[in-house]
LOSE-804683 format. One record per residue (C-alpha): x, y, z; residue in one letter. Coordinates in Angstrom, 1 decimal. Example, Ala and Ser with C-alpha at 12.3 -4.5 7.8 and 13.67 -1.06 7.14 Angstrom:
BEGIN
PT      c1      c2      c3  aa
PT    12.3    -4.5     7.8   A
PT    13.7    -1.1     7.1   S
This chain:
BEGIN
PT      c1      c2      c3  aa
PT     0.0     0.0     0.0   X
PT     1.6     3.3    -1.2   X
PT    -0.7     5.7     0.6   X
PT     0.7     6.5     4.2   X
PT    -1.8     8.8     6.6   X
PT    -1.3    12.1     7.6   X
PT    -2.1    13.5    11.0   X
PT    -2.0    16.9    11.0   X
PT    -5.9    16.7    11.5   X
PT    -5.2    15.0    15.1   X
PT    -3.8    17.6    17.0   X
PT    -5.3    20.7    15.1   X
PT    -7.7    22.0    12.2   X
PT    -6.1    21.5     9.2   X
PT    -7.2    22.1     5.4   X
PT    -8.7    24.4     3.4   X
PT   -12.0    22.4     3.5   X
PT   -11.8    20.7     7.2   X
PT   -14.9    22.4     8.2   X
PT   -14.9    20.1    11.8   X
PT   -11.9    20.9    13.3   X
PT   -10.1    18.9    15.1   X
PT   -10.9    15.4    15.1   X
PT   -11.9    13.9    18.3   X
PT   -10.0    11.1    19.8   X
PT   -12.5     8.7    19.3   X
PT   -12.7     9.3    15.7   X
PT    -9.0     9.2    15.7   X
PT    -8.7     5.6    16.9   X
PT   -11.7     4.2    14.4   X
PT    -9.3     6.3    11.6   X
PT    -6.6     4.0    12.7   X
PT    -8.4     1.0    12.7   X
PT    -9.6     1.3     9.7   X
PT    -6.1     2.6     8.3   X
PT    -4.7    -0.7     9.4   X
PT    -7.2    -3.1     8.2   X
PT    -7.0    -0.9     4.9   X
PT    -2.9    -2.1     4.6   X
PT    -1.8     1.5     5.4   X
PT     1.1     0.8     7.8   X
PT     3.0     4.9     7.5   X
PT     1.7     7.7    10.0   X
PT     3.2    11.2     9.6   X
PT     3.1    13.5    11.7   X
PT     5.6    16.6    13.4   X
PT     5.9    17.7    17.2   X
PT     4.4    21.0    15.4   X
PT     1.2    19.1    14.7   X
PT    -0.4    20.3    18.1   X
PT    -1.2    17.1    20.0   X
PT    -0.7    14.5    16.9   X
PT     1.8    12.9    18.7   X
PT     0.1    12.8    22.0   X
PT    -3.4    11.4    20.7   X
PT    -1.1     8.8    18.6   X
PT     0.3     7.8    22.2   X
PT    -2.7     7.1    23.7   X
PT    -4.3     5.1    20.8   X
PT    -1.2     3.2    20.4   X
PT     0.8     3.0    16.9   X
PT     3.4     0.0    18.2   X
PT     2.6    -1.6    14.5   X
PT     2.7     1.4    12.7   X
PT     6.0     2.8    10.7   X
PT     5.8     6.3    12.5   X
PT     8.0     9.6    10.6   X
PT     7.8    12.5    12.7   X
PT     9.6    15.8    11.8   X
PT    11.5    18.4    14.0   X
PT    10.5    21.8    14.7   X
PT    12.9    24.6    13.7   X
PT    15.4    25.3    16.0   X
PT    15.6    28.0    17.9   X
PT    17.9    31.0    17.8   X
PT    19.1    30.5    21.6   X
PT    20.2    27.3    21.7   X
PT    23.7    26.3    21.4   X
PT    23.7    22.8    22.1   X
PT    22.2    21.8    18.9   X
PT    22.8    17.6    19.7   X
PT    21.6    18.2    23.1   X
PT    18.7    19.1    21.6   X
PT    17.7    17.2    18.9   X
PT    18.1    14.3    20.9   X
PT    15.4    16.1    23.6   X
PT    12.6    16.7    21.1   X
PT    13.4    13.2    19.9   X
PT    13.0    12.1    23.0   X
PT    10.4    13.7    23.9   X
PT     8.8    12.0    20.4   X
PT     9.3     8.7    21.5   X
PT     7.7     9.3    24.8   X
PT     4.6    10.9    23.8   X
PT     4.2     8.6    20.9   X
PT     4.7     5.5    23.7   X
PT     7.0     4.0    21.4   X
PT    11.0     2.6    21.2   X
PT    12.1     3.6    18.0   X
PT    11.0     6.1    14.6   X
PT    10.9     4.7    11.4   X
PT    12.0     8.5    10.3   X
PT    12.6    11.6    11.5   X
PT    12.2    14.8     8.8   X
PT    13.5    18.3     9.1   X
PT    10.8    20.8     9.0   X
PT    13.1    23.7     8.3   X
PT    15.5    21.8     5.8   X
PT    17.0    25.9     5.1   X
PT    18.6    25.5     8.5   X
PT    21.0    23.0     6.9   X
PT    22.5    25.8     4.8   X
PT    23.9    28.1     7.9   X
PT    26.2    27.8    10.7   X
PT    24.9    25.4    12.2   X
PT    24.4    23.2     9.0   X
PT    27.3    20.2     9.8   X
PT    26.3    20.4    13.6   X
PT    22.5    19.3    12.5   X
PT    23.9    16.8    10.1   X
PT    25.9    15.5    12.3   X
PT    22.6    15.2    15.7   X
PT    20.6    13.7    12.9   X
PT    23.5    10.9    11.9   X
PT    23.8    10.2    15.5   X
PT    19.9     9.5    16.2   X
PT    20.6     6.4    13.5   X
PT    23.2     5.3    15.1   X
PT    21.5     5.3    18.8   X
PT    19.2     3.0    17.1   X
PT    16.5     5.2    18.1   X
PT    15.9     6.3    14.3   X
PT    15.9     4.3    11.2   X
PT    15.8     7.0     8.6   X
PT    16.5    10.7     8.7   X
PT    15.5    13.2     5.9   X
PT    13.9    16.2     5.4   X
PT    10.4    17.9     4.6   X
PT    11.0    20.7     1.2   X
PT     8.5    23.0     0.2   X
PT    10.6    23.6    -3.1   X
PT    12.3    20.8    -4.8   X
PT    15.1    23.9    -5.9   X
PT    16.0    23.2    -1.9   X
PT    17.4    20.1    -2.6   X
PT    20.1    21.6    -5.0   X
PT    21.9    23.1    -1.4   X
PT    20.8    20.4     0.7   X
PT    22.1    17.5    -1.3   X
PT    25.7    19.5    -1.2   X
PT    25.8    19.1     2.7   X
PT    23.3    15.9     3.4   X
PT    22.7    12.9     2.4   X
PT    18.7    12.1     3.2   X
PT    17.1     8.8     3.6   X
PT    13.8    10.2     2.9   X
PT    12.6    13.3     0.9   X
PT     8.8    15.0     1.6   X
PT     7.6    17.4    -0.8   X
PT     4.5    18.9    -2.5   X
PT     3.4    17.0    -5.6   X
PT     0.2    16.8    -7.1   X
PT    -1.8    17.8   -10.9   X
PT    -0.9    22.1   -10.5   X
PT     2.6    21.7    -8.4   X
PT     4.7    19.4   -10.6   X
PT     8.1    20.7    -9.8   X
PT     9.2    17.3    -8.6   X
PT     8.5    15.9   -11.4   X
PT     9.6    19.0   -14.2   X
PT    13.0    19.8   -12.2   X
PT    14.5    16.3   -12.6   X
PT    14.8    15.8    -8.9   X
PT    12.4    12.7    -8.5   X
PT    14.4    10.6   -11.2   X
PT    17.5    12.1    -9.4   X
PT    16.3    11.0    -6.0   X
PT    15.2     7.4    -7.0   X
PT    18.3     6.9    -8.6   X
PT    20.3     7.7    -5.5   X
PT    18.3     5.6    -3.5   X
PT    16.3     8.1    -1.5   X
PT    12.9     7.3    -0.5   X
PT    10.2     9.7    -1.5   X
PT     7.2    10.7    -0.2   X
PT     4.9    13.6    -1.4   X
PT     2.1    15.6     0.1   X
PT    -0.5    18.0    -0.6   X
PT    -1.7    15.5    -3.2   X
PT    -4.9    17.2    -3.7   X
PT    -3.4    20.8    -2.3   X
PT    -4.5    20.8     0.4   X
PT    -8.3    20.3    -0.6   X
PT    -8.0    22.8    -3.6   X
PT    -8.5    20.2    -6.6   X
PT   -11.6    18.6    -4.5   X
PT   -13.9    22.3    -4.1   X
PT   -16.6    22.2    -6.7   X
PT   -16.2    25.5    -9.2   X
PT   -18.7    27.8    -7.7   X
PT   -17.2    26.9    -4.5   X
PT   -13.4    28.3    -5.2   X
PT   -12.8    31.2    -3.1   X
PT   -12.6    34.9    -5.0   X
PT    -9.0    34.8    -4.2   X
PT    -7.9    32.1    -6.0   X
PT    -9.7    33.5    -9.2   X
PT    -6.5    34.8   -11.0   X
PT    -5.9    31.0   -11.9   X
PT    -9.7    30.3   -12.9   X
PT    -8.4    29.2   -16.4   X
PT    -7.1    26.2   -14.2   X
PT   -10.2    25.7   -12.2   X
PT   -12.1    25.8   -15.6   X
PT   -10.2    23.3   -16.9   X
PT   -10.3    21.1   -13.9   X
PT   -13.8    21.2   -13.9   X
PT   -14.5    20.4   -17.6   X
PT   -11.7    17.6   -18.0   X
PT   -14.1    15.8   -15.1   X
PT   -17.5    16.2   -16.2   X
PT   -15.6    15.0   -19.8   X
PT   -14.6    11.9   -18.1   X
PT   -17.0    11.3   -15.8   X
PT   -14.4    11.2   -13.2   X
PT   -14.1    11.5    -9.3   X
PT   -12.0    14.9    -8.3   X
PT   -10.0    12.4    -5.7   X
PT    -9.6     9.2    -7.9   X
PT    -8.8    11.6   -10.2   X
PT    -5.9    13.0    -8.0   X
PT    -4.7     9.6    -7.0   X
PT    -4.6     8.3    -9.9   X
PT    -2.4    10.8   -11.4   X
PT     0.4    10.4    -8.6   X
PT     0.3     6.7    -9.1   X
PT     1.2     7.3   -12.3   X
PT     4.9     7.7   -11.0   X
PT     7.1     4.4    -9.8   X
PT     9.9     7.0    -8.5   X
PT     7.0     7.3    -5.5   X
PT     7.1     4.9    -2.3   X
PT     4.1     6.7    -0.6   X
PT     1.6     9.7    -0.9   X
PT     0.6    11.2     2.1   X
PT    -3.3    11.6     2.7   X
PT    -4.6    13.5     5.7   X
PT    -9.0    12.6     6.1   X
PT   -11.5    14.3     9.3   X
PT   -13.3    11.1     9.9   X
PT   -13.2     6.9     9.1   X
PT   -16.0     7.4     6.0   X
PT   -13.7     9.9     4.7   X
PT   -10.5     7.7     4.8   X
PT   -12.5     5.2     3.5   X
PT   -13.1     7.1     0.4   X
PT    -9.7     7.8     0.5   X
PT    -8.4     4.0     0.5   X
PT   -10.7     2.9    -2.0   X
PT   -10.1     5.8    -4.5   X
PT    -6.5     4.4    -4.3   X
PT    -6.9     1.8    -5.7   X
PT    -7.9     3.8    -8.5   X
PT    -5.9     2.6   -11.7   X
PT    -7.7     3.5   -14.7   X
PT    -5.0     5.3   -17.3   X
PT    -6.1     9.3   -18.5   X
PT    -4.6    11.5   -20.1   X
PT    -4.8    14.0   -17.8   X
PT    -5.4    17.9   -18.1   X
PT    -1.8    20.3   -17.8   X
PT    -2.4    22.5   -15.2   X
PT     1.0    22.9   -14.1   X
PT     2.0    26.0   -12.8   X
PT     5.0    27.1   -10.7   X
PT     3.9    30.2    -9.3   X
PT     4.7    30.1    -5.9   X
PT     1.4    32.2    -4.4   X
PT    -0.5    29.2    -6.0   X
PT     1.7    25.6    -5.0   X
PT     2.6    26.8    -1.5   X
PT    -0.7    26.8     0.7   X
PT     1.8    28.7     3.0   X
PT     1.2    31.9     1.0   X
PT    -2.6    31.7     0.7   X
PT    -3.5    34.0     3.9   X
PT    -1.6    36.8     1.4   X
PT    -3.5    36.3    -1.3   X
């Protein structure tokens, strides 16, 4: 099973279209439940995820291949090992587990300063503690990796990839990555709920790309298709992935989710590339 499950929505409202908050921890543990009888065996989550970890740790993910990513560090602190084995630490503890399948870098920039070869060096030690079995990082841009592969060597590699943010895919990195054996995951396969809102229900800000939305809209009603098989289907169409990250509000909706991934119908789907970064990063959205 490629599709691993996100859990931002466990410890805080996340989404463009979460419209429920939160989830509750009761619907978190039927989510998992049904994740594992589904084949899913990834969770993702970060210590900035609110209490993701924490809910995790009370449901119990023992079975589960857990990545978790680190916050950025802060400007005051000098012992930078010191502290990346505390937050791991601290990881383990509230996640009531022995040992991470991965642990990302949220703030993969902070690999390019001063204190670059310090964090390379915390992060090569958590492996070696056995407490970690991969280490990577979590980009926004895949132009990032040009510095970070200079200095680091990741296990993993996180990024945004989906039908409108292809620069994966267009900047050669994930042939690059696969063929130095890193394992990649991508997110924000359906950014972040963008390709799933019906037309009329785009927000007025995002109108400057409605030659996108209108062609979205028509290449479905032209094949008949499903907005989130759709978007599956699409990122299955590359080996290079190992796993695409899917956050869901409820054990209905990850149903949909699991189902629609197994998705496999061939389309020629619609271009709707774009690089501009007020559109691919969600993280610029509230300036829009």
């Amino acid at each position: 099973m490629r599709l691993a499950l996100g859990t931002a929505q466990f410890g805080m409202p996340y989404g463009i279209n979460n419209q429920s908050g939160q989830v509750s921890s009761i619907t978190a543990r039927e989510m998992l439940a049904f994740a594992h009888a589904g084949g899913i065996d990834t969770l993702d989550t970060a210590v900035s995820y609110g209490e993701s970890e924490r809910c995790l740790g009370r449901i119990g993910v023992h079975d589960w291949r857990v990545i978790t990513k680190l916050p950025s560090i802060p400007d005051n602190i000098r012992d930078i090992e010191g502290w990346t084995m505390l937050q791991i630490e601290q990881s383990l503890k509230h996640l009531n587990i022995s040992k991470l399948h991965g642990v990302l870098l949220h703030r993969s920039d902070q690999l390019f300063g001063d204190i670059g070869p310090v964090l390379v060096s915390a992060l090569t030690k958590l492996k070696n503690t056995n407490l970690v079995e991969k280490i990577g990082v979590s980009i926004y841009a895949p132009s990032e990796l040009d510095t970070i592969t200079k200095v680091f060597t990741p296990d993993i590699v996180q990024a945004p990839f989906n039908l409108i943010d292809r620069r994966l895919l267009s900047s050669g990195w994930l042939q690059k990555l696969k063929d130095r054996g890193v394992d990649i995951y991508v997110r924000s396969v359906f950014l972040q709920g963008l390709l799933l809102t019906p037309r009329k229900k785009i927000l007025p800000k995002f109108e400057r790309w409605r030659y996108c939305w209108d062609e979205w809209d028509s290449w479905l009603s032209a094949n008949a298709a499903q907005p989130v098989e759709a978007c599956l289907g699409f990122v299955q169409q590359f080996p290079q992935i190992d796993k695409f990250i899917v956050g869901a509000d409820s054990a209905q909706q990850l149903s949909e989710l699991i189902k629609a991934s197994t998705f496999h119908e061939e389309l020629n789907y619609p271009d709707l590339s774009s690089e501009e970064e007020m559109l691919v990063h969600p993280g610029n959205w509230n300036s829009l």
